[in-house]
C-alpha positions in Angstrom: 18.7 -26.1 6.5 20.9 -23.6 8.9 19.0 -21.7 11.0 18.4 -17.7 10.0 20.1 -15.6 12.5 21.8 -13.2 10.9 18.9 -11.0 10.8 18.2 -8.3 14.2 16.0 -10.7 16.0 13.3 -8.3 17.4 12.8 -6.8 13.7 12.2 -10.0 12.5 9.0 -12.0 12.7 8.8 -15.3 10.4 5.1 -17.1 9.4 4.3 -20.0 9.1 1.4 -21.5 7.2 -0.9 -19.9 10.0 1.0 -18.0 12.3 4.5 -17.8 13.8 7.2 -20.4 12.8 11.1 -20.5 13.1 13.2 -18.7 9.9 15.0 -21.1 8.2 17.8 -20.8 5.2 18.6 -22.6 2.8 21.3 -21.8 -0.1 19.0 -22.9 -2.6 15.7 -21.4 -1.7 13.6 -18.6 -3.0 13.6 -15.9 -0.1 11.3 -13.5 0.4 10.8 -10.8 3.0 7.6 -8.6 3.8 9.0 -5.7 5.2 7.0 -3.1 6.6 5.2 -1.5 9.6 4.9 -5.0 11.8 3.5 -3.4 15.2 3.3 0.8 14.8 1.3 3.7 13.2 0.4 1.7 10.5 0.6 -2.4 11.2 -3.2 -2.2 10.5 -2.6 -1.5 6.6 -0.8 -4.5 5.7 1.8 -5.5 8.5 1.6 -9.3 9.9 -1.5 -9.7 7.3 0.7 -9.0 4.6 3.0 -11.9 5.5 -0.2 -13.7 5.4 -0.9 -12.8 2.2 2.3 -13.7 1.4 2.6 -17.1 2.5 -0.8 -17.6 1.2 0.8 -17.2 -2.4 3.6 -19.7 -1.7 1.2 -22.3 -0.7 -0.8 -21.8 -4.2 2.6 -22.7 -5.6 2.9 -25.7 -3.4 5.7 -23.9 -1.6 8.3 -24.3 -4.5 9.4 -22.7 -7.6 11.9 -24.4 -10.0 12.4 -27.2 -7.8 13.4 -24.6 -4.5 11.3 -24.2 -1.5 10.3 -20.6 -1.0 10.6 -19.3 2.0 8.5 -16.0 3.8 10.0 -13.8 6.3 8.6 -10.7 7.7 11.1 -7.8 8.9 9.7 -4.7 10.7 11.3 -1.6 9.7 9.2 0.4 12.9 8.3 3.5 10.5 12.3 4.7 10.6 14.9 4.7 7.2 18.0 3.9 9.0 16.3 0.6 10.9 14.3 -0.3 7.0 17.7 0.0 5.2 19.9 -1.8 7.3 17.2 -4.7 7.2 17.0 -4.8 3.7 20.8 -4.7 3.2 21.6 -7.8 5.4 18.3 -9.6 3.9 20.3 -8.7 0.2 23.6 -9.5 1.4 24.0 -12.2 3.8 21.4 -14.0 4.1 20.8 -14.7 0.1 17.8 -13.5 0.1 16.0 -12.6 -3.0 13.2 -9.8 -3.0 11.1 -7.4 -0.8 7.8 -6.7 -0.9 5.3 -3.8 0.4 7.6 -1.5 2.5 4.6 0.7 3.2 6.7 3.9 3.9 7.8 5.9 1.0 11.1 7.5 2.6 12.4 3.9 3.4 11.0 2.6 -0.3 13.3 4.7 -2.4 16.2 3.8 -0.6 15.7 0.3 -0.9 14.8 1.2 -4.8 18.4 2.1 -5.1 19.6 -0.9 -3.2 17.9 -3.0 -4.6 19.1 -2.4 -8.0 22.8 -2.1 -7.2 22.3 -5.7 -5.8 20.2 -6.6 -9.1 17.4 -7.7 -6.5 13.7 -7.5 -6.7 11.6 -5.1 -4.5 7.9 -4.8 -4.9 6.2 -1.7 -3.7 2.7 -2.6 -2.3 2.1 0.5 0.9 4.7 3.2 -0.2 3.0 5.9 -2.8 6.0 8.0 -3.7 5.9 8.7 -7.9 9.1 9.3 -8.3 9.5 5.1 -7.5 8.0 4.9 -11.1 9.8 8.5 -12.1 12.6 9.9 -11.3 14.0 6.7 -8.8 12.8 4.1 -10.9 15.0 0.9 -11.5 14.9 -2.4 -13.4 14.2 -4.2 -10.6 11.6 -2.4 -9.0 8.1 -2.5 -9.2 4.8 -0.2 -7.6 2.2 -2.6 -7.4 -1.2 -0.6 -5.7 -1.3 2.9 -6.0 0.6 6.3 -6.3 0.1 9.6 -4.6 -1.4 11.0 -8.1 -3.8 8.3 -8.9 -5.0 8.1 -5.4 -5.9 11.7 -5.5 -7.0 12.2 -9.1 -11.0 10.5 -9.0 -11.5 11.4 -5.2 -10.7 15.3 -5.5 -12.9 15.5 -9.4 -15.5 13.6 -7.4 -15.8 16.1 -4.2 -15.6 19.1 -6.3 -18.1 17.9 -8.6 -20.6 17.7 -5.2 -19.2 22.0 -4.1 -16.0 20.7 -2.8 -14.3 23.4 -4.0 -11.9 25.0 -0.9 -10.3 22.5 0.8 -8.0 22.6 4.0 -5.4 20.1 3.8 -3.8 18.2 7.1 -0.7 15.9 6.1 1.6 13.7 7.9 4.9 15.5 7.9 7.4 13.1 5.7 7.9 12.2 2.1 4.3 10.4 1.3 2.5 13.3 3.3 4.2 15.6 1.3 3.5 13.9 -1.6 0.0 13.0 -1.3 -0.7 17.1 -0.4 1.3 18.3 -3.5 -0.7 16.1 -5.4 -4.4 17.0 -4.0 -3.3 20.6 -4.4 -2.1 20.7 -8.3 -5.2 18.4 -9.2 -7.2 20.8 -7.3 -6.2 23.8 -8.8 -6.1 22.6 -12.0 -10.2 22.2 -12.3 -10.8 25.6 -10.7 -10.8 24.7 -7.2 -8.2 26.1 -4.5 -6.4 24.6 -1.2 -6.7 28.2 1.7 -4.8 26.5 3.9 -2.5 23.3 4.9 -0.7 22.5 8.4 1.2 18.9 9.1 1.9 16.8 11.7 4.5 14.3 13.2 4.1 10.7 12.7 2.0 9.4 15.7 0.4 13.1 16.7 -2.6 11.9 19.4 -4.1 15.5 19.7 -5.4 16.9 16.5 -7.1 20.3 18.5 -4.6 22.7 17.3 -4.8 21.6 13.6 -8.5 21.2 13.4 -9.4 24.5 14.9 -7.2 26.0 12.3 -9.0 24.2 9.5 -12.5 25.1 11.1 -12.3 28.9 10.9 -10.3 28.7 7.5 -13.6 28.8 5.3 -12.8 25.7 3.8 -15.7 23.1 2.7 -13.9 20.2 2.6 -10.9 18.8 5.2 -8.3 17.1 3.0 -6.2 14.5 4.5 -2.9 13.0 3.5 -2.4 11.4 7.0 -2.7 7.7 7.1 -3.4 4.4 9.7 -3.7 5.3 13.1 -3.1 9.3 12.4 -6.3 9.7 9.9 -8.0 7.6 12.3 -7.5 9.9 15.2 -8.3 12.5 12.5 -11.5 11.5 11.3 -12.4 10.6 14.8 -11.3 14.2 16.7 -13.4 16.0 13.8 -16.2 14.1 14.4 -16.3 14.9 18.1 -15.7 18.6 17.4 -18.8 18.4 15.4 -16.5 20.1 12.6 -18.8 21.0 9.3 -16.3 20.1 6.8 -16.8 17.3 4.3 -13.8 15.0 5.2 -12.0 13.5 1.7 -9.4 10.6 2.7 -7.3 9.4 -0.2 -5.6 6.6 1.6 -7.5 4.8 3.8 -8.7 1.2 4.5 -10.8 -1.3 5.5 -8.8 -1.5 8.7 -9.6 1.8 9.4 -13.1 2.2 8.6 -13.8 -1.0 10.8 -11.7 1.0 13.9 -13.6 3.8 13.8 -17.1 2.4 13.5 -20.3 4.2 10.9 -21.1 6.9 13.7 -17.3 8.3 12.5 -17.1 6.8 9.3 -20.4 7.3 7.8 -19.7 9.1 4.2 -15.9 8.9 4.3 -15.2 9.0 0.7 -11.2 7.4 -0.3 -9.5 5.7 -3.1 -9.4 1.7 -2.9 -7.8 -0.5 -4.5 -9.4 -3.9 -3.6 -12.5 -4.7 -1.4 -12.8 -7.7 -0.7 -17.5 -7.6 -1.5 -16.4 -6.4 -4.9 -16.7 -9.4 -7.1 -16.7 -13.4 -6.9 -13.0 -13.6 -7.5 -12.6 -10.7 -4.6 -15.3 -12.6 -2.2 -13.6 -16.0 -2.5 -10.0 -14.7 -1.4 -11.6 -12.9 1.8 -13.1 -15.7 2.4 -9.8 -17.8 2.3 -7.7 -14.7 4.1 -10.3 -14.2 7.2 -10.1 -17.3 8.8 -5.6 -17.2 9.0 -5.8 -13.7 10.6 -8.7 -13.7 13.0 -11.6 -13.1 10.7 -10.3 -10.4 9.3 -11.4 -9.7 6.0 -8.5 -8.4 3.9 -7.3 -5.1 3.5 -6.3 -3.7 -0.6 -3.0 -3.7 0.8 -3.0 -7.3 2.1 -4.7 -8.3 -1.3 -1.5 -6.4 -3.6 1.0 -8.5 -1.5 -0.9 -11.6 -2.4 -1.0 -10.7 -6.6 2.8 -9.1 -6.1 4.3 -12.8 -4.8 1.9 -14.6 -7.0 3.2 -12.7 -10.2 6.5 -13.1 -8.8 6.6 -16.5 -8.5 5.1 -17.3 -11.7 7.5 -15.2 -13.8 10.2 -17.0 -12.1 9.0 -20.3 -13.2 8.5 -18.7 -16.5 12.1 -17.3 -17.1 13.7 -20.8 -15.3 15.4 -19.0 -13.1 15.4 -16.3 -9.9 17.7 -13.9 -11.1 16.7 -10.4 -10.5 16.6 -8.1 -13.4 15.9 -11.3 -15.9 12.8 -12.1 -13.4 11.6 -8.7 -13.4 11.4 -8.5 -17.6 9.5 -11.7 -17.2 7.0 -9.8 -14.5 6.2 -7.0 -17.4 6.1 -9.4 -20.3 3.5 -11.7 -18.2 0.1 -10.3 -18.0 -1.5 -9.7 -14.3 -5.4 -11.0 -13.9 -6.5 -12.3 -10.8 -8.7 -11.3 -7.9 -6.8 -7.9 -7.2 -6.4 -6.6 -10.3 -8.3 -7.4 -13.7 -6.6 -7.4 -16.9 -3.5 -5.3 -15.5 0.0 -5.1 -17.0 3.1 -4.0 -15.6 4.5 -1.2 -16.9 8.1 -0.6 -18.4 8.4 1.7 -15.7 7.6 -0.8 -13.1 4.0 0.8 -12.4 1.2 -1.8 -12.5 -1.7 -0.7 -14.6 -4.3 -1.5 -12.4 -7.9 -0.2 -11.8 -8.6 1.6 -8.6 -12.2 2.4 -7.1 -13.6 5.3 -5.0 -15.6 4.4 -2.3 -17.7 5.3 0.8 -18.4 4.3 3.7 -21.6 3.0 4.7 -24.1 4.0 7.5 -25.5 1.9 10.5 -28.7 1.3 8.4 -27.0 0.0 5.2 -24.5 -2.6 7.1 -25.9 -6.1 6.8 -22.9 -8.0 8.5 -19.5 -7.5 10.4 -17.4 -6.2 7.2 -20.3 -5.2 4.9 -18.7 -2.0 5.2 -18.2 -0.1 1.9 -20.0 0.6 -1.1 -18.6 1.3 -4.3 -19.1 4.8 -6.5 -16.9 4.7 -9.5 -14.1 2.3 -11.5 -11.1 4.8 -12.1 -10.1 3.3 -15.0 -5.7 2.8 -15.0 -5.3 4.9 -17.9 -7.3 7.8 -16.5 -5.7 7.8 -13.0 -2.0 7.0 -13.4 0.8 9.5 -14.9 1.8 8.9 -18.6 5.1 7.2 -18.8 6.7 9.9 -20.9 5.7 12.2 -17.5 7.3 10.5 -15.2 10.8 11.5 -16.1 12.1 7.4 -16.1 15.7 6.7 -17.4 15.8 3.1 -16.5 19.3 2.8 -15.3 21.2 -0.7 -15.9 
């Protein structure tokens, strides 16, 4: 086997069974790259643990598929379109390789949607939240694995308006899944009676939240929406809580990660949308417990968990259809049915949206954690077909 150069060097990181290894190609392999945020804004989410996650799932198929050795590479698209796109289209295109997962930034996710299916290669959305990936941009080839801006928001905003949260201020990361996510929190918002007085956004990586949380304070608002994510809703949650800011603060996407950075005293009551923790169930319990001791006791995050079920169904569709080609691969992926740890009972959709379960969730206080990552407790189930858009909604032509 060659080695794997072709690739920008410092955007790629390859793993090994437990932590760094060399790349390798082969001509015959099943390739597969993690791509997503590796070291920035929002690493914490799925980044190098992904890959983990990833290679975790190879090794449950003994590392080969069809008589091929599968091979895991991570490529770190740094948060930017031009650098994600590039990657992906040498990954596609000269080094064989043979489907992406997570991608974790929605701007970068829908151009690789449409690269992807020109090359007839699989991509598996695991981070990115963008609807129109399942809508308007959706592809044979493609898949949304987690969550979407909609269902994220649907039980979270019902549930705080159900408690008074009726006037909410919304702060959003300025790009495509900020955009989204606000859109969505405002039209489920208005359409049970509540109403959004006022919004403001923010560039990727903003440190000083003053100017934005002032503004939210004196706008009469009960509750403090955010659709900011990793390190910026961090800084978010953290800033309001040292302005002593009397807003209830609703999070739609956040993690495990980021509950464990900013410690109860700043997390204490967060409610957000989740799609895997890992104290939910036996199933749940026994993959943390496998993940935490290959990425430094870490429990995983819901993101880390998708990219697990994403390769696993992957992998077992192509041993299904007897062979790796994309779009005969990805009919195999909807006709199989999806039950393990991460998602129970799930089916992917003809749309390529996986009909999974999501769950709202809270933080807990000082008082009610009884060890390191006894961290969240759970409120509701949002059931998939409660949460997620209607396929005839989503405006899907599957092109061929």
């Amino acid at each position: 086997m060659r080695a794997f150069t072709s690739l920008v060097a410092a955007a790629c990181v390859c793993f090994g069974l437990d932590g760094v290894a060399a790349a390798q190609h082969s001509a015959t392999g099943v390739r597969i790259a993690v791509m997503n945020d590796q070291s920035g804004q929002y690493n914490s989410a799925t980044g190098p643990g992904a890959v983990v996650a990833a290679r975790m799932a190879t090794e449950d198929f003994s590392g080969s598929v069809l008589g091929k050795p599968i091979e895991v590479i991570a490529l770190d698209h740094q948060n930017k379109p031009d650098i994600g796109l590039s990657l992906a289209r040498s990954f596609y295109d000269r080094d064989g390789g043979d489907a992406i997962f997570d991608i974790g930034n929605s701007a970068i996710s829908l151009g690789v949607q449409e690269l992807a299916r020109q090359k007839q290669k699989i991509v598996v959305h695991v981070g990115s939240i963008h609807p129109d990936l399942f809508g308007k941009a959706c592809s044979p080839t493609g898949a949304m694995w987690q969550y979407d801006s909609g269902a994220l928001t649907k039980g979270l905003v019902k549930a705080v308006f159900a408690e008074g949260g009726t006037d909410w201020f919304l702060i959003a990361v300025d790009y495509t899944a900020g955009k989204a996510l606000a859109d969505d929190e405002t039209k489920i918002l208005t359409s049970i009676g509540g109403k959004v007085v006022g919004s403001v956004r923010h560039p990727l990586g903003t440190q000083d939240f003053a100017s934005q949380l002032l503004t939210a304070a004196s706008s009469g608002a009960g509750v403090l929406g955010l659709a900011s994510f990793g390190g910026d809703a961090e800084n978010l949650v953290k800033q309001a809580h040292e302005f002593n800011l009397n807003l209830r603060i609703a999070a739609p996407l956040l993690t495990i990660a980021d509950i464990k950075a900013l410690g109860p005293e700043s997390a204490h009551g967060l409610l957000y949308t989740s799609a895997f923790y890992w104290d939910r169930d036996d199933p749940a319990r026994e993959f943390g417990k496998r993940f935490a001791p290959r990425f430094g006791g870490k429990m995983p995050t819901e993101g880390q968990a998708a990219t697990y079920s994403a390769v696993a169904h992957y992998l077992k569709a192509i041993a299904a259809a007897g062979t790796d080609d994309g779009p005969t691969v990805m009919r195999k992926m909807k006709e199989l049915p999806v039950n393990d740890f991460f998602a129970h009972g799930a089916r992917l959709r003809e749309d390529g949206r996986l009909m999974n379960d999501l769950y709202l969730v809270e933080a807990k206080s000082k008082d009610e954690i009884k060890s390191e990552w006894d961290l969240l407790k759970t409120h509701a189930v949002l059931k998939a077909e409660d949460i997620i858009r209607p396929m005839g909604e989503g405006q899907c032509q599957m092109p061929q």
